[in-house]
N, C-alpha and C positions, 0 to 999 in steps of 0.2 A: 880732842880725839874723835874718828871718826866714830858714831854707834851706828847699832841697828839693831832689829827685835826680830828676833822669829814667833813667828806668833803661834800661843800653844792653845789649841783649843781641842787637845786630845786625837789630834789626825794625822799620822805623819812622823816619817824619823827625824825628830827633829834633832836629836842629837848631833846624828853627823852635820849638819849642816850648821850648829850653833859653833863644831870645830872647827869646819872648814871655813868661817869668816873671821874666826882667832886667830888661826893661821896668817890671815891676811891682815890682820893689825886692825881691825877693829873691836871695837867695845862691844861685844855680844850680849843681847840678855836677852832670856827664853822666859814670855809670860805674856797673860791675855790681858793683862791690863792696857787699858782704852787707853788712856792718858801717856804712858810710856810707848805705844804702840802708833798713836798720832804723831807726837816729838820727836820722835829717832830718825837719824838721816837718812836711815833703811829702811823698809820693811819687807820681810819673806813669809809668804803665805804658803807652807806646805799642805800635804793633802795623800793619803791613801785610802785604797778600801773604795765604797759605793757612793759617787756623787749627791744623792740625795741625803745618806748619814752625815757626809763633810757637810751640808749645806745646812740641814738643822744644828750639828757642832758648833757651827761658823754663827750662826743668827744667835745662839743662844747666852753665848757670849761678845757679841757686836762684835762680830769681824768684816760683817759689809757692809756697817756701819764704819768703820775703823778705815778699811779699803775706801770707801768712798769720798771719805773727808781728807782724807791723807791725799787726793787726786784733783781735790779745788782747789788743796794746795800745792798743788805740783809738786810733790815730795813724790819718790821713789815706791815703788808698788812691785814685789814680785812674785809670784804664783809659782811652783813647781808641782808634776806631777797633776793630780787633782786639783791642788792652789794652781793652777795655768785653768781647768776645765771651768770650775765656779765661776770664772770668769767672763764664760759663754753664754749665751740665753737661755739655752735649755738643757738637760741632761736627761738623755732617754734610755733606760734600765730596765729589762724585766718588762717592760711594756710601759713603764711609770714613766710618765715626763714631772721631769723635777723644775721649775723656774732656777736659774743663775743667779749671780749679781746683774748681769747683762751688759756688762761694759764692749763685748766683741760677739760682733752679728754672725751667729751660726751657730748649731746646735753639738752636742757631743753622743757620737752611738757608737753601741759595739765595732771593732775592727772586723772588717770584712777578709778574714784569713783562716785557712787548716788549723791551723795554732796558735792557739792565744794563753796566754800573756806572749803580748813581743817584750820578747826577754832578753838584755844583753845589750853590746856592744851595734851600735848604728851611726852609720854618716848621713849628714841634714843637707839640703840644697837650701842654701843659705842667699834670704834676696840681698843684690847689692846695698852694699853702704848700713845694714845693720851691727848697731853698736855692743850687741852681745856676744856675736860672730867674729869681733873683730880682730885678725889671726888666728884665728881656730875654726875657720869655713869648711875646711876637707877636715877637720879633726874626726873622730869618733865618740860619742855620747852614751850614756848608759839608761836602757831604758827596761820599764816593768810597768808595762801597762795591758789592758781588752779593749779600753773605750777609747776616743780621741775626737777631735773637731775635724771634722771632715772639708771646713770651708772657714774663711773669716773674712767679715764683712767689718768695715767702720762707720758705727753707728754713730749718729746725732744723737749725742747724751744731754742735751741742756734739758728735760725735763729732771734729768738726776745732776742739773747745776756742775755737771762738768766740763770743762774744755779739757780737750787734748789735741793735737798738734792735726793735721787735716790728714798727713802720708801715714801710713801705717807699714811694718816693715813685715814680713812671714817666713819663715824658714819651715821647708814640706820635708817628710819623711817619707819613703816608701818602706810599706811591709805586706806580701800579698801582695791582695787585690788592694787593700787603703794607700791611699796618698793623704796622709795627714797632717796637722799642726804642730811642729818639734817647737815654735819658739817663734813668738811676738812678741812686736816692741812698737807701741803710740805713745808721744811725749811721755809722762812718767810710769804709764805703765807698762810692765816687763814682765814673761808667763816663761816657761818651759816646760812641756813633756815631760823631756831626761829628766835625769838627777845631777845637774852641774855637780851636788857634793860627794857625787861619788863618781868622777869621770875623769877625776885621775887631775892629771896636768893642764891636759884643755878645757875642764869643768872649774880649772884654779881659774888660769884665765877670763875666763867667760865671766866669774866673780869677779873679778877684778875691773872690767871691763865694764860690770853692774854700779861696783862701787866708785867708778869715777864721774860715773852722773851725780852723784848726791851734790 
């Protein structure tokens, strides 16, 4: 049977998301342990609240430790929400720059909009031939965020003994003045913005569409 682990390191609903891949016929189990958390044909890195809290949570319990190993071995990696932003090099809050994981080149800053959180229902300009996207390009996504990556670059990770695929894939959001990051995808690793687990029907798919890489 298919698994996969939402990793819990106190950040994140991760409730709905541990339903929403039950739903889908896989073997879910919510817990930070290292060892279940490397072995699963999945893994989902959720995330809410201030980049820099997710990122001490995340280290304290190895979770980019856990992301990193899971990606030498090309096993499946996916980030939602804040778990998409950890993934960037920097997180800039308050004036504070936080360090990332640093897997995807560009930083993450507040949304340059009247109103923040973008809250709600949003359509992605989805780049061709992305496998998260795939039948659900014009769908609408459910989003609650202030901050976001304003840019994404494909870094040379061999110092962190990673390879990943050379093409990187980007799906851009507008809100405001930001045009930012809804949704990357380089070899195993997979981030989102939204909340595929809460976006209904196209957030099913979009799941679905995660768990056929495994």
């Amino acid at each position: 049977m298919t698994t996969a682990v939402v990793f819990d390191y106190g950040f994140g609903n991760v409730r709905s998301m541990v339903r929403a891949l039950t739903r889908l016929g896989v073997d879910t189990t919510l817990t930070s342990d290292y060892r279940q958390a490397l072995e699963a044909d999945g893994l989902v890195v959720p995330g809410v609240g201030a980049f820099a809290a997710c990122m001490e949570g995340l280290k304290k319990v190895g979770g980019d430790r856990v992301v990193l190993d899971r990606l030498r071995a090309g096993r499946p990696v996916l980030g939602v929400c804040v778990g998409e932003q950890v993934m960037f090099e920097i997180g800039r809050e308050h004036g504070t720059e936080t360090p990332g994981i640093g897997l995807i080149g560009g930083w993450v800053d507040p949304l340059d909009a009247d109103v923040v959180p973008h809250m709600g229902w949003d359509t992605v300009e989805a780049d061709p031939g992305m496998t998260l996207l795939k039948g659900v390009e014009k769908e609408r996504f459910y989003f609650v965020h202030s901050y976001a990556a304003h840019e994404a670059r494909a870094l040379d990770l061999a110092d962190q003994q990673v390879e990943l695929s050379d093409a990187q894939h980007v799906a851009w959001c507008k809100y405001d003045n930001s045009r930012f990051v809804a949704a990357y995808e380089r070899g195993a690793l997979f981030a989102t913005q939204f909340h595929p687990e809460k976006s209904g029907d196209a957030g099913a798919q979009l799941l679905e569409n995660w768990i056929a890489t495994f």
